[in-house]
Structures are given as structure tokens and as C-alpha cells.
N, C-alpha and C positions, 0 to 999 in steps of 0.2 A: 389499219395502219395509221390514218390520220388523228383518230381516238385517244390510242396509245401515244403519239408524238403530243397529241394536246395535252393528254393527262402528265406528261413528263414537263413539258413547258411550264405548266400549272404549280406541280410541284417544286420545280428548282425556284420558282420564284416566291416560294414560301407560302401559296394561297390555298392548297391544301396540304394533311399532311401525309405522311405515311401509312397512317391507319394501322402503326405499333405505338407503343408508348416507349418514351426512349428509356434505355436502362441506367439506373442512379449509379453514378461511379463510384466508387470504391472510400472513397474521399466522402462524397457525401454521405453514404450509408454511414462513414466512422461517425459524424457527426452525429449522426440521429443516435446510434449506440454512448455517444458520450452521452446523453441527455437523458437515455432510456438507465446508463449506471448511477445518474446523478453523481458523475465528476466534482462537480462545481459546490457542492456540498460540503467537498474538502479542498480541494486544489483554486486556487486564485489562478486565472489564466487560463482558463479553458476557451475561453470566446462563447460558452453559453451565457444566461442572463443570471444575473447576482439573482442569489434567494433571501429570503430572508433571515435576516441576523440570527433569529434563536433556531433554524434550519439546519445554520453552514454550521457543521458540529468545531471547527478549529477557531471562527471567530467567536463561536458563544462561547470555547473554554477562554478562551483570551481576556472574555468580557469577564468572566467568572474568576481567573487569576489577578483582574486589573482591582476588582471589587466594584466596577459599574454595573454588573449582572442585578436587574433588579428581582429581588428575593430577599426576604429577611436574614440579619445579620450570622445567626446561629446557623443556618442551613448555609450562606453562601458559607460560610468558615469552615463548616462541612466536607462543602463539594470542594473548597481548595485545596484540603486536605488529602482529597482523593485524586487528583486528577497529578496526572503523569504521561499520558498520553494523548495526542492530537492536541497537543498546546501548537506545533510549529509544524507544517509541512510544507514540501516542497511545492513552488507555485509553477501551473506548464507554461509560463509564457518564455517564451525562445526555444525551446525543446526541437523544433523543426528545422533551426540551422545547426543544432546542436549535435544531435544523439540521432545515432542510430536507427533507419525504419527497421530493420529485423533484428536487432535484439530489444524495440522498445514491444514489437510481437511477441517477442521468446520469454519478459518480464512479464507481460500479461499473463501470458499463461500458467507461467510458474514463476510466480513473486521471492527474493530472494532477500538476505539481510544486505541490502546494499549501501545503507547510512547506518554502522554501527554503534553511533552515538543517538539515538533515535528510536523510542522504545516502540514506538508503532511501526508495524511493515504495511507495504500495500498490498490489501486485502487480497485472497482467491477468491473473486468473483466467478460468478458460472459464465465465465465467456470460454468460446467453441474457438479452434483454429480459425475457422473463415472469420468471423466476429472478430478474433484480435489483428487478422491482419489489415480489416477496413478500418478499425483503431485507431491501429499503425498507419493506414495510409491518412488520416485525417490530424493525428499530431504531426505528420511527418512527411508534409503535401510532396515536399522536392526535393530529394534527396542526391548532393553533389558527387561528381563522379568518386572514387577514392581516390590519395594520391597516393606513390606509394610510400612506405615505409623510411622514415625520416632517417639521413644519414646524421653524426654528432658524438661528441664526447661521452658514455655514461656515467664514467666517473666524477666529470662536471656537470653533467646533468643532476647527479644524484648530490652535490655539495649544494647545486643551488636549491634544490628543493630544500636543505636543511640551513642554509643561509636565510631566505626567504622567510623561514617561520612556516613552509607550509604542515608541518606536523604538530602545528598549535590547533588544528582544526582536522587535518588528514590522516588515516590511519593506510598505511600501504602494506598489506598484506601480501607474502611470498616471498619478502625482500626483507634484508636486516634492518631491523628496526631503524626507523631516523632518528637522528637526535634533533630536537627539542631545543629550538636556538631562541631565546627573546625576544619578538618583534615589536615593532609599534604599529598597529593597526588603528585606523580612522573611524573607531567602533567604541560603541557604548558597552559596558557591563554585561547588559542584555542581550544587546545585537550579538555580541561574542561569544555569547552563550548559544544562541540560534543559529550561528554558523559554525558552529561544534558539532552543533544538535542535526544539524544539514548535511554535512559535508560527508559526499560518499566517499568509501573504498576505493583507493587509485589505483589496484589489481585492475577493475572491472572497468579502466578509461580505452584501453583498446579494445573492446569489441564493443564497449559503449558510445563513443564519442566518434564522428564524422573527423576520419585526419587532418582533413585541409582545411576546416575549421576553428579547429585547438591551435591554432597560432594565435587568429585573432582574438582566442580567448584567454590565453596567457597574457598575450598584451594588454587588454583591454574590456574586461568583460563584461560591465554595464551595456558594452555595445551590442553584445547579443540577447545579455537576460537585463533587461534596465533594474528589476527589483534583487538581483543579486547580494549579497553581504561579499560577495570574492573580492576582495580587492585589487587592485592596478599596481601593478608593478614598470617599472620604467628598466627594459628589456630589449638587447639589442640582439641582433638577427642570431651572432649565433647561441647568444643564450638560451634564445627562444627553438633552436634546433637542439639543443642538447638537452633540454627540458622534455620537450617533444620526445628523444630518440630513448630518453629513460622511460619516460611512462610508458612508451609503447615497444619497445623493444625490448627492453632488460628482463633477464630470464626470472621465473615465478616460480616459486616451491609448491609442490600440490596444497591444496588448501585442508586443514587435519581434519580428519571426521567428527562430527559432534561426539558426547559422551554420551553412551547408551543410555534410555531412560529408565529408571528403573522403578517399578510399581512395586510401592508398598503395602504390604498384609493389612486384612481392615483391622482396625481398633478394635480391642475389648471393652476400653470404655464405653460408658451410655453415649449417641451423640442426639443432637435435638438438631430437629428445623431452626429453632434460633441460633443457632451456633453454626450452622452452615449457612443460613441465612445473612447475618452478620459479617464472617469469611470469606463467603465466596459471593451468593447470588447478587447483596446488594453492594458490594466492593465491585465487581466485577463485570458480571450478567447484566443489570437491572438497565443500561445503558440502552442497550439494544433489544431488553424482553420485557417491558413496562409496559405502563396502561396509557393509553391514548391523552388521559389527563395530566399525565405527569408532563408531556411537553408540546402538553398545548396541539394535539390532536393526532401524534405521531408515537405511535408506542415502539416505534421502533424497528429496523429490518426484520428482526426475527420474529417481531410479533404480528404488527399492518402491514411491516414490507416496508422496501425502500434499498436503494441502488443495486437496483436489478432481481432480485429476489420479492417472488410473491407472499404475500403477509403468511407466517405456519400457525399467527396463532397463540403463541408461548409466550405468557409471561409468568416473571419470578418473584411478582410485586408480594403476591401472598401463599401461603401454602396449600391451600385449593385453587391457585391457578395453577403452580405447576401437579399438581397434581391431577389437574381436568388433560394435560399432555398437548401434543402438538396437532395440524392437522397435516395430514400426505398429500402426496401430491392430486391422489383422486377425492380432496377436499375432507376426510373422513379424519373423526379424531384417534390417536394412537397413543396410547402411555409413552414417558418417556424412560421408566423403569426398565419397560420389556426388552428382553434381549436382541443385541442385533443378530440380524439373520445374513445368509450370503458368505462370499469367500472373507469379509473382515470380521465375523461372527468372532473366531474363535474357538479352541477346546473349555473355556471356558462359560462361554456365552452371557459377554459383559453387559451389563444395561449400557443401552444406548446413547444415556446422559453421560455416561462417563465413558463409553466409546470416542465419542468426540472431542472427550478432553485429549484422550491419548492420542486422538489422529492429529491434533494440531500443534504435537509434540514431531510425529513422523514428518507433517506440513514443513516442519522451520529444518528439521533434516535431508530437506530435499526430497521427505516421497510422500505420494497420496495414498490414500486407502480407498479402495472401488465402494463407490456407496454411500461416503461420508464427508461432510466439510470439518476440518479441524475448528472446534469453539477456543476460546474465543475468538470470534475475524479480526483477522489483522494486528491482532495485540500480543505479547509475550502469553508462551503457555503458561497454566495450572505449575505450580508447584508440584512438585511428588508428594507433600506433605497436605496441599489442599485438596489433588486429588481425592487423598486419603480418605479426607474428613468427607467429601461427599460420597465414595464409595462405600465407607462405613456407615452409613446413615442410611442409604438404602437396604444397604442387607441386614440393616438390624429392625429392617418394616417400616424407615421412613415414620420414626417418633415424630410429633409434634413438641 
């Protein structure tokens, strides 16, 4: 008895311990998972450590758009030609007084177009339910109670949103159209361009946005995101309630379904490796399936790996690489011609290479395919017309 009463003494005063190891909160685990997707890669504001310049793929296009990129003049005139995606992405800093912790889980898991002016989406990462909600608890440490549902004018809600200019940068889906009023904003050419290029869907601010927060943010929003392009409107209480009771209460029309894809017959013509090569792989592919030289030691997610995904392997630099094929997950190599197997196979039994282009057609229409990620990550899909060209090219024996 006295043992026991020592050993508790001992303990409450911190001199030994438990003899468990305490378990990592939820909050902490997100963190390690931000680091383990290499967040920071693209997003400014995560609170991991800056990477390096030609790493973080949105400040190297930046550099590469500015003409500071150092590379010789022909190639940089090249790449700027090419680049249209991750010029500008959203940065997470304020997110946690902002947005939502369950639907910033519900985005993770299934990334939707929620900045329509913004050719890149955020990627399908292979994160699990448990993984996006420690995520979510790590962007999203405290989350305020709700309040409820703003009472307010919509009709004047809905005049000041088109007073204001906010339809020079917001698209609001469900609702008629705003009109388009001329504003002066405290913004450069550019800036005005990036906050075109930023600004999501006002559909998705009530299930997105924390209610009792979107005051101050109407008000005032450097105060919650300092690097915002939003500007400050000088807004009195009840404007700021009839703003509020529009975007979150005014009814929304279902949202239309996309337009079926439709796959096209392959060509009769001859097609060549350089012609697909040209079109698609290094237009397109070559970003994320290169050779470790091309950027300075990283060939890329798809090929060494990187933000969260193990290297498979693939690159599209030349025609015997992709034709050496990818590796599986039990490290073995596998063509990327052969057919896919399983319930997305098919009556057809598509090559796999072009499997993928059609699933990240299914991707941006809201469904996945068991088995597959849509190619390209994160970016608009394949044309029905580049499909073409690379599906034509395989069944005709993959010319050189």
C-alpha cells in the first residue's frame, strides 16, 4: 500500500512517467501529414519550412513568367509559352479562422472545381478518411461554435454584391447571374488578374466558411488573411447582415451536370511518337514524368515521387522510357500499354495509359474509378482530340 501511494506521489510530480508514450493529437499527426504531402511545395502558409525556389513548383513558374528563371533565353520563351497552370495558388495562411474543419476534410478527399477562373484544381492525393481529418484538424486547430443562420434583406444583399464589383472577380453559381458593375479596386493589372484567378464560387461559402467569422471578413479581410488581394469595403452592420444572409441563405439551383465525355474512334492516319510526343507527353506529362536532370534531381511525382506518392518510375522524356512502363506497387516493372484489369477494365480492355486519361475526365465529374488516379494530377483533363492522338498511336504498335 505504501509502494503504491509512493509510486503515485512520484508520479503526479512528474519524476517518473507513465510507462505509455502519450498519443500525438490529431492536430499534430495533420502536421506531420502536411510535410509528408509536401504542402509547401505549392501553398505559401502552411507553417512548414520554405523549400527551395526551383522546388516550390508556383514560385519557380513565377520566376519563369517574370523572365528571372535562369535558363537560356530560347528555352525560358519556351516554358512561358507553356505554362498556364500553378502560375497563382491559394496561400493557407488564415484558413483556421476561416473555413470550415469538415468540409476543409470533405475537399480533401474529393477536390472539386471550387476557383473557376483557376486552371489547376487541388490535386487527389492518396489521402484515407482518418489522414484528411488530422489535416483538417491541423489547418483547422479551433474551430468557433456556429452561429446561427443570419437574419437580412436578400434582395439588398444581392444589389450590394453587384454594387460592390463583387462579380469582377466572383462567379456565383445557382443564382442569376450578377451584373458586372465597375469598380475601382486598389489593384494592379496583375494583382487583378490573380484575384480573378483566386476567387472561388460564392455557391460553396456556406458550407465552406465558419458563419461568425464572415462578418469580419466582409469588413475587413487583411485581418484574417494579411496576403489577401480581397479588398476592404467600408460596410455598415446592416449591410454586412444582408451580404451575410444572401450568400448563405438564398436558394441555389442544382448545379448542371457536366457534358458526357465522349471518346473518339482512333485515327486512320499514321501517328508517330513525335507527334504524341510533341502534343501531349512533353506539353503536358513531362512535368511530373522527367528525368531527375531535368530539375535538378527530382523527376518528378510520377517518376522519383513527391507529395505523398512513392516514385512508379515513368518517365515520358524519351521513347524508351515510356516504353520500359511503370513500377507496381510490389516494385515490379509493368507496361503502360497493357490492359487494365479489375471492375474499370472495361468491355473493351483500354490500355492503361489512356485509362487514366478517361478517369480524370470521371475525376472533375465528381466520380472516381476503383483502381485508378485520373492523369493528369490536378490539371484540366486530355482533350477528346489528344486522347485520340495517344490512343491512336498505341493501337497502331506505338510507331516511333
Amino acid at each position: 500500500m505504501l509502494r503504491r501511494l509512493w509510486l503515485a506521489i512520484l508520479f503526479c510530480c512528474g519524476l517518473i512517467g507513465s510507462g505509455r508514450a502519450e498519443t500525438p493529437s490529431a492536430e499534430a499527426e495533420g502536421r506531420r501529414w502536411l510535410a509528408h504531402f509536401q504542402c509547401n511545395r505549392c501553398h505559401d502558409g502552411s507553417g512548414l519550412p520554405d523549400v527551395p525556389q526551383e522546388k516550390h513548383c508556383t514560385h519557380c513558374h513565377q520566376d519563369i513568367l517574370a523572365g528571372t528563371f535562369r535558363i537560356d533565353q530560347e528555352t525560358l520563351h519556351t516554358w512561358q509559352s507553356h505554362l498556364t497552370s500553378l502560375n497563382v495558388v491559394p496561400s493557407l495562411a488564415g484558413i483556421g479562422v476561416r473555413l470550415r474543419r469538415s468540409w476543409v476534410e470533405s475537399f480533401l478527399l474529393k477536390p472539386h472545381d471550387l476557383r473557376p477562373a483557376l486552371p489547376a484544381l487541388m490535386p487527389r492525393l492518396a489521402i484515407t478518411p482518418p489522414v484528411a481529418k488530422q489535416l483538417a484538424a491541423a489547418l483547422v486547430p479551433k474551430e468557433a461554435t456556429p452561429t446561427p443562420l443570419p437574419k437580412g434583406n436578400l434582395a439588398q444583399g444581392r444589389l450590394l454584391l453587384e454594387s460592390l464589383g463583387c462579380a469582377t472577380c466572383h462567379r456565383f453559381s445557382g443564382v442569376p447571374p450578377l451584373a458586372v458593375h465597375s469598380a475601382t479596386f486598389s489593384l494592379s493589372t496583375a494583382q487583378l488578374q490573380n484575384a480573378i484567378a483566386l476567387a472561388p464560387d460564392l455557391r460553396f461559402a456556406r458550407e465552406r466558411l465558419q458563419t461568425n467569422s464572415l462578418a469580419s471578413w466582409l469588413r475587413n479581410p487583411k485581418q484574417l488573411k494579411p496576403d489577401t488581394l480581397m479588398p476592404s469595403f467600408a460596410l455598415s452592420d446592416e449591410q454586412v447582415a444582408d451580404l451575410r444572409a444572401y450568400l448563405l441563405t438564398t436558394p441555389l439551383l442544382p448545379q448542371p451536370a457536366p457534358p458526357p465525355f465522349v471518346r473518339l474512334p482512333v485515327l486512320a492516319r499514321r501517328v508517330s511518337f513525335e507527334e504524341v510526343n510533341e502534343r501531349v507527353f512533353r506539353r503536358i506529362c513531362w512535368h511530373c514524368h522527367s528525368t531527375p536532370e531535368y530539375a535538378k534531381g527530382d523527376g518528378g511525382p510520377g517518376n522519383t515521387g513527391g507529395f505523398g506518392f512513392q516514385g512508379r518510375g515513368f518517365s515520358v522524356t524519351s521513347y524508351s522510357d515510356v516504353a520500359s512502363g511503370v513500377l507496381d506497387d510490389k516494385r515490379n516493372r509493368r507496361s503502360v500499354f497493357s490492359p487494365v484489369s479489375g471492375p474499370e477494365a472495361g468491355p473493351d480492355k483500354t490500355p492503361r495509359l489512356v485509362a487514366v486519361l478517361l478517369a480524370r475526365h470521371k475525376e472533375l465529374a465528381g466520380q472516381v474509378t476503383p483502381g485508378l488516379r485520373g492523369m493528369p494530377l490536378g490539371l484540366p483533363a486530355l482533350s477528346a482530340e489528344q486522347i485520340q492522338l495517344v490512343e491512336s498511336w498505341i493501337a497502331q504498335g506505338r510507331p516511333q
